[in-house]
N, C-alpha and C positions, 0 to 999 in steps of 0.2 A: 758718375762713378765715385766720383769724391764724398756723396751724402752718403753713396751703401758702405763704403768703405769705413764712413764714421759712424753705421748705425751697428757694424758688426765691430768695432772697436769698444761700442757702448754696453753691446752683449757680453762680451769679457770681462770687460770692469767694472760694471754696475754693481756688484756684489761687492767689490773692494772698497765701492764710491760713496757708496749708498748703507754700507756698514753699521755707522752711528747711527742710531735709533732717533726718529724724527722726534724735533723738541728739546736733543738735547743742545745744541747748538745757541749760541748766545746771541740775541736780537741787537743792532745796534740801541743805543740808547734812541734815538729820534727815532728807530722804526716802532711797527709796531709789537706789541705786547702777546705773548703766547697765553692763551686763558687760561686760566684758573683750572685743576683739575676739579669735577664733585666732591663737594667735603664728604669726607669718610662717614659713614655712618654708625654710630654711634650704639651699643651694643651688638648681637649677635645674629645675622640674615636668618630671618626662617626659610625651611625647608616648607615643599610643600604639603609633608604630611602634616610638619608643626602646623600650618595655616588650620589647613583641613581641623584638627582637631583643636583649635583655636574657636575656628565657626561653631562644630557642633556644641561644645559649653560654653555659647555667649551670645549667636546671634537669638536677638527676640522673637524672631518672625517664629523661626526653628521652637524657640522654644515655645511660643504660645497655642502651636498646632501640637506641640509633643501632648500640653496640659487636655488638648482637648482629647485627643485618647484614653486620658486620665479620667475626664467627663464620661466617656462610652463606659469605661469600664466602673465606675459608680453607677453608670442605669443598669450595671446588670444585677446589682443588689437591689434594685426598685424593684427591678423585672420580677424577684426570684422570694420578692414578700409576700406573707399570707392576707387573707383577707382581714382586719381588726374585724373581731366581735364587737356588737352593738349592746353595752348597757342603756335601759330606760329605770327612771324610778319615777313614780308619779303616785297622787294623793288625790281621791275623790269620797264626798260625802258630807265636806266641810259646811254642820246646819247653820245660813245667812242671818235668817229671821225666827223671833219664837213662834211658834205655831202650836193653838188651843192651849197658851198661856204655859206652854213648856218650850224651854229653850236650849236644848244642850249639845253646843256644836259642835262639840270631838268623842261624841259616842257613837256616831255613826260612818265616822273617818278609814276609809277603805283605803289601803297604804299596799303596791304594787311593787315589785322591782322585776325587771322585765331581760331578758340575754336572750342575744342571738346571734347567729352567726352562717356566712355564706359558705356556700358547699360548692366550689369550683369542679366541676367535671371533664373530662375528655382530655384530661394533662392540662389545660390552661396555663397553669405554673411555670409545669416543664418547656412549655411550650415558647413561652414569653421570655426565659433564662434562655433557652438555644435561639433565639431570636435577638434577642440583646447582646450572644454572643458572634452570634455572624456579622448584625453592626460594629462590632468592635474590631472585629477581624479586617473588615473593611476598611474601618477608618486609622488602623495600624499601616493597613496596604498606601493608601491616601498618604498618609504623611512619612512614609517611605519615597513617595514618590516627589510630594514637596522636593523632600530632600536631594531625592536625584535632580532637579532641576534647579533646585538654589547653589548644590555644588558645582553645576554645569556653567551658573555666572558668577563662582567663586574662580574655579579652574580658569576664565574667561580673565577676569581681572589680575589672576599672578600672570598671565602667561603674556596680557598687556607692560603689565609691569616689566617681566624678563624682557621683551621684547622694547622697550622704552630705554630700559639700561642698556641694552646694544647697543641702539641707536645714540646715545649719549659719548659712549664709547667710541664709537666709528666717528663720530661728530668733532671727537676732540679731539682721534689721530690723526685726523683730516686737518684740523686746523692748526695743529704742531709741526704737520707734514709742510704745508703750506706757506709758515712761517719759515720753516727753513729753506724752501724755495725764494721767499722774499729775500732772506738776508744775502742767498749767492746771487739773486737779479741784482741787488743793491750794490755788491762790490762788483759786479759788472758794469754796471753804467758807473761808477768809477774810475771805472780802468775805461770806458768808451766804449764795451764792444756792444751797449744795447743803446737805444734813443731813451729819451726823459718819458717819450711818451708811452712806451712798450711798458717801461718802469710803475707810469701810473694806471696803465692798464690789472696788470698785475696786483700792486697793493689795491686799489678798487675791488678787485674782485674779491677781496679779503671778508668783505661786509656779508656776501653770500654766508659764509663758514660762520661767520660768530652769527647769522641770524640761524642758520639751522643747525648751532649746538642749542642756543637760546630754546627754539622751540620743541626741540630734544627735550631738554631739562625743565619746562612746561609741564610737555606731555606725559613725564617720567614723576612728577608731582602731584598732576590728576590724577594717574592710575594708581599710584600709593592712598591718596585719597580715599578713591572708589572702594579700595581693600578694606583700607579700615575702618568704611561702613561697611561693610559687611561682616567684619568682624565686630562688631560695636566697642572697637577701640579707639580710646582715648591719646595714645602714644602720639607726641609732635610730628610729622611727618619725616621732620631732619634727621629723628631718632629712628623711623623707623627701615626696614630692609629687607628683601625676601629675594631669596639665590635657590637656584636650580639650574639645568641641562636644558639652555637653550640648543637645541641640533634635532636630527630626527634619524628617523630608521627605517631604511629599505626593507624591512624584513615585515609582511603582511603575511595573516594569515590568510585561509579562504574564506569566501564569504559565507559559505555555510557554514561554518563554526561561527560566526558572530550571530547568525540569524538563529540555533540553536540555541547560546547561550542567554541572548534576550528572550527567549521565549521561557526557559529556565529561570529569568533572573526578573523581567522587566515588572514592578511593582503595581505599574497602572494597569497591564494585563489581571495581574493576581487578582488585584482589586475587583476587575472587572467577570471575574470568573468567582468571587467571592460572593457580589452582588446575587448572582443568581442562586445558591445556598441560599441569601438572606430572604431573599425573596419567594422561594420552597416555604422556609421556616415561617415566611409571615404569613402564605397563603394556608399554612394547615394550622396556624393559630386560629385567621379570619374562623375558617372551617370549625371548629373547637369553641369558638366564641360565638358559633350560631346554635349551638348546645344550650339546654335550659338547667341554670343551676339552683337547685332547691334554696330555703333558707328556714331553716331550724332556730327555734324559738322555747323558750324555755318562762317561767314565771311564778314566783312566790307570791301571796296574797294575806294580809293581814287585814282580819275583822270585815269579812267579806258579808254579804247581806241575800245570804241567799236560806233556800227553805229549811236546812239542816240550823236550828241555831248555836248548836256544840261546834260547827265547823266554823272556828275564828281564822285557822290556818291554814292554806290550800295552796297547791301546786297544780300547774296544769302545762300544758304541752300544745306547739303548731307546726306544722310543718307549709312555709309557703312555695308553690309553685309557679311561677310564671306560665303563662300560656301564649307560649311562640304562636301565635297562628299569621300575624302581618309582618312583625319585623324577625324572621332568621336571617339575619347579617347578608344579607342576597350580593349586595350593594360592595359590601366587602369583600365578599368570596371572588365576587366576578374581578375586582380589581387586580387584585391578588394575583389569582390566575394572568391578566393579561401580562400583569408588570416581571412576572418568571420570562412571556414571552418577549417582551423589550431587555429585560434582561440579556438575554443569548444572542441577540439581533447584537448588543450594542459590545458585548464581547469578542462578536465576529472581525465588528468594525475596529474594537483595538486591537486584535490578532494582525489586520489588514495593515492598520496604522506601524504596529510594532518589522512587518518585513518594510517598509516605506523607508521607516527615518533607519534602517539599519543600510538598505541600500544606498540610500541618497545619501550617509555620511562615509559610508565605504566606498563610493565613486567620488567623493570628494579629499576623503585622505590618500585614495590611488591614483588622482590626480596630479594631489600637489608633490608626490613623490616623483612620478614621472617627471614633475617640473624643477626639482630640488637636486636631481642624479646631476645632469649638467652642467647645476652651476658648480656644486661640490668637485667634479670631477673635472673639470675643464674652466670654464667661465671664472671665474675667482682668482684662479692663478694665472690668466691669459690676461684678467682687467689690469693686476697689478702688473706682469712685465709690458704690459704695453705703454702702463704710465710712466714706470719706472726709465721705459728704454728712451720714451720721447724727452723727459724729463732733463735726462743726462745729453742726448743728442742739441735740446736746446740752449743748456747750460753752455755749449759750445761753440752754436750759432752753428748748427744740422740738422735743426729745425725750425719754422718759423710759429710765431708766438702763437697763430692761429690753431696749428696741431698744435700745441703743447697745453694749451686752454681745453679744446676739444679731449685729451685725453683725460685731462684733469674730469672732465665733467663725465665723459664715460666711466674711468675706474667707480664714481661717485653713485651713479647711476645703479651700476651693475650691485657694488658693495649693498647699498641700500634695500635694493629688489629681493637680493639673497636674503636679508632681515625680514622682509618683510613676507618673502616666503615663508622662513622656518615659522613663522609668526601666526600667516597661515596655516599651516601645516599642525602646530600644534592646540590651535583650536578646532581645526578639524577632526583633529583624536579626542577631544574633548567630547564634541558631537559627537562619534563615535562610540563613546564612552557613557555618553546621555542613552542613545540609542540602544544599546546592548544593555546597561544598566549596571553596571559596574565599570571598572578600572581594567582596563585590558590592554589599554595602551597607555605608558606613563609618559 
């Protein structure tokens, strides 16, 4: 009757007790030392659109795939040249030796200059231009798509980062909190009312907290890191920072609007419905290019040796024909055709792909929300007055050291899981966000 009696005395004035803000409280000098808060950093926290538009004008990867689009789009001026006309100029009749004691070797010098030029038929041209532009269209699609998956482990790394700062954060109210526990155990065993040994139970336990601020501010260093390759920035890590809404949001749409809107949006779909245009446009080139195209030929003649001898100067005219009879591109047509049908098969297959990763990121962010109502609504406020209530009950000696450790480790437990949900939770809308193909959930 005497512990309830103390535990509902502690429900009353906990909030009067427990008022000052953990930290602020002054450590004896021979105790120990409250750490250090994170030094501040050092200009202005990007946001994450700043990031985002950081990546796009800087990462390499990004941009060595943009220049190859750039490539596509220079073959389609190759595509879309004429054929160059063929000059010849050639000299025959040059006399070597005298012959019957007359020698004269540039009176019978037959001097040619020769043009021609290929006569492409069946659109060829056009054909090869609409065909250079469906690869291009494609490989616009392509590195659309790049992009959605390089943003997908840009969004991955701020959101390690936010989640890093948290944890740094919780790491350090913990061990302020803790501290100010040590200094009231300390003037208890002063006054007698705890053992030496309760005492060094306690500050012991202290080593836990500064090891897992420690590894907090680690792993809040690597993930800065990771950013800033991606962003191919050079900024010192101390200097640099990125702030945003760590928390999430019950509010989901249906899941038929996401699977719409990926199919509206999603780039490696496009791409893959692109392919099969290109591959129409390349099957009626192959078809076009089994066409036989003449070549037209032209020729001046100077001091020519034939039976007219007033004719010094002559023109004459060819027209050549190739004669298709073994090679009309067979070979190619057939291809062509199959590759339309691989085509639609493998479009199928990312229509198929594209409802997949929409369902399996939207059972995953419906998930973690289920999981996140709880803590937000109950769990979180329960961890802290449980710690809070044992805390003050033991300050008293109304509890023994065993609960009062125990809740320390639960509040610790729960606080942390909550982190490392939301954490969860908003890489999951990331996924989500790959999946659909845009930003749908921020």
């Amino acid at each position: 009757m005497k512990r309830l009696m103390l535990y509902l005395y502690a429900a009353l004035v906990l909030p009067v007790a427990l008022s000052t803000r953990p930290g602020c409280s002054q450590a004896s000098p021979n105790g120990p030392q409250t750490a250090p808060a994170p030094k501040t950093v050092v200009g202005q926290s990007l946001t994450w659109d700043q990031v985002k538009a950081r990546f796009e004008a800087a990462n390499p990867a990004l941009k060595a795939d943009a220049l190859g689009v750039d490539e596509m789009k220079a073959e389609e001026t190759t595509a879309f040249l004429r054929p160059n006309p063929q000059l010849t100029f050639s000299e025959d009749g040059l006399q070597l030796a005298p012959h019957n004691g007359v020698w004269q070797p540039l009176a019978g010098v037959e001097e040619q200059s020769n043009l021609g030029y290929l006569i492409e038929r069946e659109h060829k041209r056009q054909l090869r231009l609409e065909t250079a532009r469906d690869a291009t269209r494609v490989a616009e699609s392509s590195h659309e798509d790049l992009e959605r998956n390089m943003i997908f482990n840009l969004r991955s790394a701020f959101v390690q980062t936010l989640q890093a700062k948290a944890v740094v954060k919780l790491s350090h109210q913990d061990l302020e909190y803790y501290d100010k526990i040590i200094d009231i155990s300390r003037s208890r065993f002063h006054a007698g009312d705890i053992a030496q040994i309760d005492l060094d139970r306690i500050e012991l336990l202290r080593v836990q907290y500064e090891s897992e601020l420690q590894t907090a501010l680690v792993n809040l260093r690597t993930s800065k890191i990771q950013l800033l390759q991606l962003l191919n920035d050079r900024t010192p890590v101390d200097q640099f920072d990125v702030d945003g809404p760590f928390d999430f949001s019950d509010q989901l749409k249906q899941l038929e609007e996401f699977r719409q809107t990926a199919l509206d949006n999603r780039p490696d779909l496009r791409a893959a419905l692109q392919t099969i245009e290109e591959s129409k446009s390349a099957h009626k080139l192959a078809v076009s290019n089994g066409s036989t195209d003449p070549t037209l030929s032209g020729w001046y003649t100077h001091n020519p040796s034939f039976n007219n001898p007033n004719d010094e100067n002559t023109l004459g005219l060819s027209v050549s024909i190739p004669l298709r009879i073994f090679d009309r591109n067979q070979g190619e047509k057939k291809r062509t055709q199959i590759d339309i049908d691989k085509s639609q098969q493998l479009s199928e297959a990312s229509r198929a792909q594209v409802f997949s990763d929409v369902d399996s990121a939207y059972a995953q962010v419906d998930s973690n929300i289920t999981l996140l109502k709880p803590y937000r609504d109950k769990y979180l406020a329960q961890s802290t007055r449980v710690r809070d209530t044992v805390t003050f009950a033991y300050q008293r000696g109304g509890a023994t050291l065993m609960d009062f450790l125990n809740a320390q480790s639960d509040y610790r437990v729960v606080q942390l899981a909550y982190l490392q949900l939301i954490g969860t939770y908003l890489t999951a809308a990331s996924q989500l966000n790959l999946a659909v193909g845009r930003e749908v959930i921020q």
